[in-house]
LUMSE-443236 format. One record per residue: residue in three letters; x, y, z of N, C-alpha, C in turn. Coordinates in steps of 0.02 Angstrom, whole numbers. Each point is the difference from the previous one (the first is absolute). Example, Ala and Ser with C-alpha at 12.3 -4.5 7.8 and 13.67 -1.06 7.14 Angstrom:
+-------+--------+--------+--------+--------+--------+--------+--------+--------+--------+
: torba :    n.X :    n.Y :    n.Z :   ca.X :   ca.Y :   ca.Z :    c.X :    c.Y :    c.Z :
+-------+--------+--------+--------+--------+--------+--------+--------+--------+--------+
:   Ala :    660 :   -284 :    390 :    -45 :     59 :      0 :     45 :     60 :      0 :
:   Ser :    -18 :     53 :    -36 :     42 :     59 :      3 :    -39 :     55 :     37 :
+-------+--------+--------+--------+--------+--------+--------+--------+--------+--------+
//
This chain:
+-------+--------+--------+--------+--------+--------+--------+--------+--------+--------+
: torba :    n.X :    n.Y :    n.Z :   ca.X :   ca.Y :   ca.Z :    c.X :    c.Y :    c.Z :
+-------+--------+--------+--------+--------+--------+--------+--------+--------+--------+
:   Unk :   4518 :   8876 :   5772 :    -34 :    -58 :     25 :     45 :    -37 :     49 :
:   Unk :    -25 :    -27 :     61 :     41 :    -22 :     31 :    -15 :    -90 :      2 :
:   Unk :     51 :    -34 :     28 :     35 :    -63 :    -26 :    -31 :    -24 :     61 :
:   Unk :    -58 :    -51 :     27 :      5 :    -23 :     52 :     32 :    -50 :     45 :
:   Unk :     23 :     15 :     65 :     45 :    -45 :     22 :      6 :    -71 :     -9 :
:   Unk :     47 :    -27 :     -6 :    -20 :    -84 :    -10 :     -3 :    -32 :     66 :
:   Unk :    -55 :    -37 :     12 :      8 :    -40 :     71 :     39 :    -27 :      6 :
:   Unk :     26 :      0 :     67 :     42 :    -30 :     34 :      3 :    -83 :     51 :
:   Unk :     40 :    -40 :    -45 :     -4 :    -52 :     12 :     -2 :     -9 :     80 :
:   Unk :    -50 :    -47 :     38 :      5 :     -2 :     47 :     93 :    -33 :     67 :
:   Unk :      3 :     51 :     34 :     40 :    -20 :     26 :     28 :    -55 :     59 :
:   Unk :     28 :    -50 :      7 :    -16 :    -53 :     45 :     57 :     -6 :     36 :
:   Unk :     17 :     -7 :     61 :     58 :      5 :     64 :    -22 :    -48 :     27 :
:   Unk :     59 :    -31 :     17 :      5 :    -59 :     61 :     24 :     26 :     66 :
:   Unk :     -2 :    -41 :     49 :     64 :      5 :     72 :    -41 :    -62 :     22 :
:   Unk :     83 :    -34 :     19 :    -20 :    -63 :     29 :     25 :     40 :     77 :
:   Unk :    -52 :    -18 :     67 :      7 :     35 :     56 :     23 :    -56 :     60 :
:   Unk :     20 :     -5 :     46 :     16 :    -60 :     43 :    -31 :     20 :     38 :
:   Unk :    -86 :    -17 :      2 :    -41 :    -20 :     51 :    -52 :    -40 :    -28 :
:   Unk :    -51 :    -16 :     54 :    -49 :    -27 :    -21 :    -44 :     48 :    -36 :
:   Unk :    -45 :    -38 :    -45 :    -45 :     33 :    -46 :    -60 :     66 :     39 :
:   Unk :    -34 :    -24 :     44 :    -47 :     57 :     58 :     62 :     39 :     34 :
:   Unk :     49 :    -16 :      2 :     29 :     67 :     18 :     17 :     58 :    -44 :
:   Unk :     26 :    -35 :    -53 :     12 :     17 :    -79 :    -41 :     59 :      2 :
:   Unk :    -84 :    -64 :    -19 :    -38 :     63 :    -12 :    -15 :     63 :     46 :
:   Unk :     -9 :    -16 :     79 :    -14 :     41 :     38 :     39 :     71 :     -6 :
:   Unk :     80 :    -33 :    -24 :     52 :     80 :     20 :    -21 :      8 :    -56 :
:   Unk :    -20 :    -25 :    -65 :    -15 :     57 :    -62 :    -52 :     49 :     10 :
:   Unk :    -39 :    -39 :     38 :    -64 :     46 :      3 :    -35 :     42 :     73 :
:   Unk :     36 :    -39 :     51 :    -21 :     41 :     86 :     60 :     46 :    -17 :
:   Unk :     55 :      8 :    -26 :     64 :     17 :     35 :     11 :     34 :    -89 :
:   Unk :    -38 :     14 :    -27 :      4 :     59 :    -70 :     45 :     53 :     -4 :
:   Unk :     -1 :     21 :     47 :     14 :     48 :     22 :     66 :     12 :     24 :
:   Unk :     34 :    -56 :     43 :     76 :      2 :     32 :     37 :    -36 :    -86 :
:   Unk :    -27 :    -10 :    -43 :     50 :    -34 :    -51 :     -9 :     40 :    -61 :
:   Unk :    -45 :     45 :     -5 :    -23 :     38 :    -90 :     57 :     55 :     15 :
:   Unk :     31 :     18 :    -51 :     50 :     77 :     -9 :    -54 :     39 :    -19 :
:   Unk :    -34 :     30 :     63 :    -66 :     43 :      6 :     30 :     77 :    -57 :
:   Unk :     85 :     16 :     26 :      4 :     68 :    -10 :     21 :     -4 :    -72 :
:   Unk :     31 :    -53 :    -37 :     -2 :     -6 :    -74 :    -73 :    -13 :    -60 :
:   Unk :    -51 :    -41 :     68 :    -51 :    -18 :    -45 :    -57 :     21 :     37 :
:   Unk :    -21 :     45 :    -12 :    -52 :     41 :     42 :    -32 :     43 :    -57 :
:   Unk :    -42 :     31 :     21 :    -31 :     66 :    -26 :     35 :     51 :     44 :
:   Unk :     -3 :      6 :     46 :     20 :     57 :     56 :     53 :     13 :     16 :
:   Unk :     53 :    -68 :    -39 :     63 :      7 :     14 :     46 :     -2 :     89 :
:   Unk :     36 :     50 :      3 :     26 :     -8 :     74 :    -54 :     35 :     63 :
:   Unk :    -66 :     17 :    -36 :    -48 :     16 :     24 :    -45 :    -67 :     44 :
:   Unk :     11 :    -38 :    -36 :    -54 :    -70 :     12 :     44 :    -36 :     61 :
:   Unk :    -28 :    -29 :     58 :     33 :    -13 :     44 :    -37 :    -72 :     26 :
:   Unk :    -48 :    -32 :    -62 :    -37 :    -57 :     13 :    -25 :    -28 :    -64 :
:   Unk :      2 :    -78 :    -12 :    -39 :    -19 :    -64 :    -44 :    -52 :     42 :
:   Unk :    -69 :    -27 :    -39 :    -32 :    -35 :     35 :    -38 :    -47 :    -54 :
:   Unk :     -5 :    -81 :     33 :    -34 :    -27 :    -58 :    -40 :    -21 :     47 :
:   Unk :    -86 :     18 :     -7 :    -60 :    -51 :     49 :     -1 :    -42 :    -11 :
:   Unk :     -4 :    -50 :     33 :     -1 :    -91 :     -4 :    -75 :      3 :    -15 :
:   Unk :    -51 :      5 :    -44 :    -33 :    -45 :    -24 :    -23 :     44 :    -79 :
:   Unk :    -44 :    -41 :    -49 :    -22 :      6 :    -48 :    -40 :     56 :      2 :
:   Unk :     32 :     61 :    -56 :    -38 :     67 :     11 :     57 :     47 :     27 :
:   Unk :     51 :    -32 :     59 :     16 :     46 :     46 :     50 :     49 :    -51 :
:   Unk :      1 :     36 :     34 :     59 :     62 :    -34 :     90 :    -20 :      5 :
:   Unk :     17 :     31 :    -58 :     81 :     23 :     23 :     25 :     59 :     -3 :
:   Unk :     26 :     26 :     49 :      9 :     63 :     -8 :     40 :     25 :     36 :
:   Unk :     35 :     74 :      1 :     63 :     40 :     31 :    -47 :     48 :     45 :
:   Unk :     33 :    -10 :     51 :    -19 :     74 :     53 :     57 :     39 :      8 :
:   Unk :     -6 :     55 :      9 :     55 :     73 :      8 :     -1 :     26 :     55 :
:   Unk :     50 :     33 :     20 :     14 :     27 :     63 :    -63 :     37 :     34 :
:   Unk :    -34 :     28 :    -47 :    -49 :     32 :     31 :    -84 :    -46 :      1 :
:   Unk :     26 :    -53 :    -31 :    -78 :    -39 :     21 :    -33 :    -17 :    -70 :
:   Unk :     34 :     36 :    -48 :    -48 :    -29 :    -67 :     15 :    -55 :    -37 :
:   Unk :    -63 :    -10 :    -24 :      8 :   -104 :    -30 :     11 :     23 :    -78 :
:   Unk :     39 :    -17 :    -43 :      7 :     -7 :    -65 :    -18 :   -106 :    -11 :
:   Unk :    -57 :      9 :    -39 :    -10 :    -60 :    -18 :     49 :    -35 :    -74 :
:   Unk :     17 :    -66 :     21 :     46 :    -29 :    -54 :    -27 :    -60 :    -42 :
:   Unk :    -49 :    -23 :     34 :    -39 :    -47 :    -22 :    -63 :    -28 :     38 :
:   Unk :     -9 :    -73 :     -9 :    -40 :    -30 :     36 :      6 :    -77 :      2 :
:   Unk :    -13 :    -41 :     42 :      3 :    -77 :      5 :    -50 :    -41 :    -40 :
:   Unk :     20 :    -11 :    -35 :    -52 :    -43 :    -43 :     -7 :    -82 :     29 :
:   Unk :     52 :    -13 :     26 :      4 :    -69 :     32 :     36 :     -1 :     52 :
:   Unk :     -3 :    -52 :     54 :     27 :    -11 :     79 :    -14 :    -67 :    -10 :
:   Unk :     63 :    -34 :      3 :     -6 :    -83 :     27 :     53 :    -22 :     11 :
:   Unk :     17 :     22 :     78 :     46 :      5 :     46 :     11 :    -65 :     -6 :
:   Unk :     55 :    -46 :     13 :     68 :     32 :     -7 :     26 :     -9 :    -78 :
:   Unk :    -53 :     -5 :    -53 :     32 :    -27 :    -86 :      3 :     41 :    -51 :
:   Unk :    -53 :     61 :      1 :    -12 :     39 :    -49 :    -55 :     50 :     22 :
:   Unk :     61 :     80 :    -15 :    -28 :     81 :     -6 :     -1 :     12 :    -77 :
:   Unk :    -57 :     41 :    -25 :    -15 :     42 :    -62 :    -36 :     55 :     32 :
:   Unk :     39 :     49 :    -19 :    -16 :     68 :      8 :      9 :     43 :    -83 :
:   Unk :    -47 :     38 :     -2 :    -15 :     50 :    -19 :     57 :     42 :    -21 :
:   Unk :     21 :     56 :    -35 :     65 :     47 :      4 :    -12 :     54 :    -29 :
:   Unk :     -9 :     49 :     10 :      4 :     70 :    -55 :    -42 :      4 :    -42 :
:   Unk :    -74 :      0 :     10 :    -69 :    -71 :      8 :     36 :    -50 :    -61 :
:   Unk :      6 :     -8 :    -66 :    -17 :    -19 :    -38 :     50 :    -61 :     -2 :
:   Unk :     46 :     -5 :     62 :     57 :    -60 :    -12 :      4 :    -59 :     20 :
:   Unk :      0 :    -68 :      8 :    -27 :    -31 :     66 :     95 :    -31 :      1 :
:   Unk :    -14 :    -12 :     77 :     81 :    -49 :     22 :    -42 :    -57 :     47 :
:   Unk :     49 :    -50 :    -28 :    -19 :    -50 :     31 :     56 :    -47 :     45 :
:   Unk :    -28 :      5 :     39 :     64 :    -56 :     66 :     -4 :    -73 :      3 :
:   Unk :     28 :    -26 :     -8 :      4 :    -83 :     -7 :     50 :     -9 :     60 :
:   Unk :     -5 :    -48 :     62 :     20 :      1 :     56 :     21 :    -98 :     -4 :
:   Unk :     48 :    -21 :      0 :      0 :    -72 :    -30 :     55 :    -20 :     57 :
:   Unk :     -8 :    -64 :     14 :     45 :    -41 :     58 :     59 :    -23 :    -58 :
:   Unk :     46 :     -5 :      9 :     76 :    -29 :    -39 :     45 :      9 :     46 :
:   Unk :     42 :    -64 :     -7 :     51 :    -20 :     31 :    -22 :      9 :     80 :
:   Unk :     48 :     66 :     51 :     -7 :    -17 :     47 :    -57 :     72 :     12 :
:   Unk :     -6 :     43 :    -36 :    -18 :     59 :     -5 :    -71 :     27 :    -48 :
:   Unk :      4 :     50 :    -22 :    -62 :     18 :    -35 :      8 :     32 :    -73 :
:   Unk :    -24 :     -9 :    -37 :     23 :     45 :    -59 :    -51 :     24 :    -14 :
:   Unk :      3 :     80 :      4 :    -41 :     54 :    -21 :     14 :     27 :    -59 :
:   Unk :    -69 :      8 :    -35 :     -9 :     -5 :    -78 :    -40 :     70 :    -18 :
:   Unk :     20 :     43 :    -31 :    -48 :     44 :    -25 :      6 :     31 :    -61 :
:   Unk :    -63 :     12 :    -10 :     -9 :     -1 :    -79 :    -42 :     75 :     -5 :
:   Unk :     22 :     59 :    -51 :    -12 :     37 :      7 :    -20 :     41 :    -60 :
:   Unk :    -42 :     41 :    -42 :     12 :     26 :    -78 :     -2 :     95 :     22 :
:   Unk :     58 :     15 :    -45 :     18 :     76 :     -2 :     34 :     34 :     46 :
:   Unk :     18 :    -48 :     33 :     65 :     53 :     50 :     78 :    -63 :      1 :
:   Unk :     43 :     41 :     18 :     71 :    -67 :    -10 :     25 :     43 :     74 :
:   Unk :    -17 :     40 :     41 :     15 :     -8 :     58 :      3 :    -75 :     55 :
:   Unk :     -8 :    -47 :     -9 :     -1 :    -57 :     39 :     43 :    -24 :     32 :
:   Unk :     53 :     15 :    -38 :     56 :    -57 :    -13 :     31 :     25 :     98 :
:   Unk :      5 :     76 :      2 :      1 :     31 :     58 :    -36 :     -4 :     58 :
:   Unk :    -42 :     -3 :     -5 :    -46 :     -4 :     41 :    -13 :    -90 :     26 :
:   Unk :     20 :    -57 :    -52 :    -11 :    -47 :     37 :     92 :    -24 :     31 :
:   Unk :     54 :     43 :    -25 :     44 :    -13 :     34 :     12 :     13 :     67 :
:   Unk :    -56 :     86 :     12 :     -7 :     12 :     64 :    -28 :    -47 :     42 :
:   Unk :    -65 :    -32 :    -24 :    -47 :    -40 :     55 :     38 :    -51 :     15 :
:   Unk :     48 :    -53 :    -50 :     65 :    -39 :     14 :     30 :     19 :     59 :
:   Unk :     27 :     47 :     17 :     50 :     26 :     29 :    -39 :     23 :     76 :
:   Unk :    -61 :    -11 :    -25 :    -43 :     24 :     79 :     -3 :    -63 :     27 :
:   Unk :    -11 :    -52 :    -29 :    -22 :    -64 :     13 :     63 :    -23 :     42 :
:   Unk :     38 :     -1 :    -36 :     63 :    -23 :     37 :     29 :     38 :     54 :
:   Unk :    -20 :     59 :      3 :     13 :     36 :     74 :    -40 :    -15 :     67 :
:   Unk :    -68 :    -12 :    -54 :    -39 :    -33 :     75 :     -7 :    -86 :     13 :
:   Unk :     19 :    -42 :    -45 :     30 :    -62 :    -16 :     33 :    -17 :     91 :
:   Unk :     32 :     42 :     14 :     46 :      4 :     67 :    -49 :    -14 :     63 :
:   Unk :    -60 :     50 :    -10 :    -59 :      5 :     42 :    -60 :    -52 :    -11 :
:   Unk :    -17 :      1 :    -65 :    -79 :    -44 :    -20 :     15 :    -38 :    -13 :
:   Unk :     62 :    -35 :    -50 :    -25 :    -75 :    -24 :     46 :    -17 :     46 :
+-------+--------+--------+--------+--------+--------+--------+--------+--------+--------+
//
């Protein structure tokens, strides 16, 4: 008989970012793509050469591959630029983005159940922010 897994407490990451909040959100979500570690967190691996989140309710997220194919990752359950994304995950997961003005900057909030990959992935988008910090904010 097998033992079923125990759920997994949802996981929650901060980054406080030094820009304004619509930029915040914009590079999380126009600019997906220049900040996700596509080749660690992919389906396709060093195959996938694109991730994509559609800006509105419904829209898809998903990886494209060198040769053109879409592996779907989720879907947008919410868009309300520039405060709060919920998407969909691996269908059955939802993450949620909390996009908040503090101090001089933004603090991005997400809340996530069954994966503990985050912690990576929002150090990357940090680290994007502040590279283009130089250029956008």
């Amino acid at each position: 008989m097998s033992v079923p897994e125990k759920e997994s407490a949802p996981v929650r990451q901060s980054v406080l970012v030094d820009c304004p909040i619509d930029v915040a959100f914009e590079l999380f979500t126009d600019q997906f793509a220049e900040w996700w570690p596509l080749a660690a967190h992919s389906i396709s691996g060093d195959d996938a050469v694109e991730c994509v989140i559609e800006p509105w309710v419904g829209g898809r997220v998903y990886e494209r591959t060198q040769s053109g194919e879409e592996h779907d990752w989720g879907s947008v359950k919410t868009w309300d630029p520039p405060h709060r994304l919920s998407l969909t995950w691996n269908p059955d997961q939802t993450v949620d983005i909390d996009f908040t003005v503090e101090a001089d900057g933004t603090r991005v909030t997400l809340i996530h159940t069954g994966w503990t990959g985050w912690t990576q992935v929002m150090q990357c988008f940090a680290q994007s922010v502040q590279s283009a910090a130089m250029i956008t904010c």
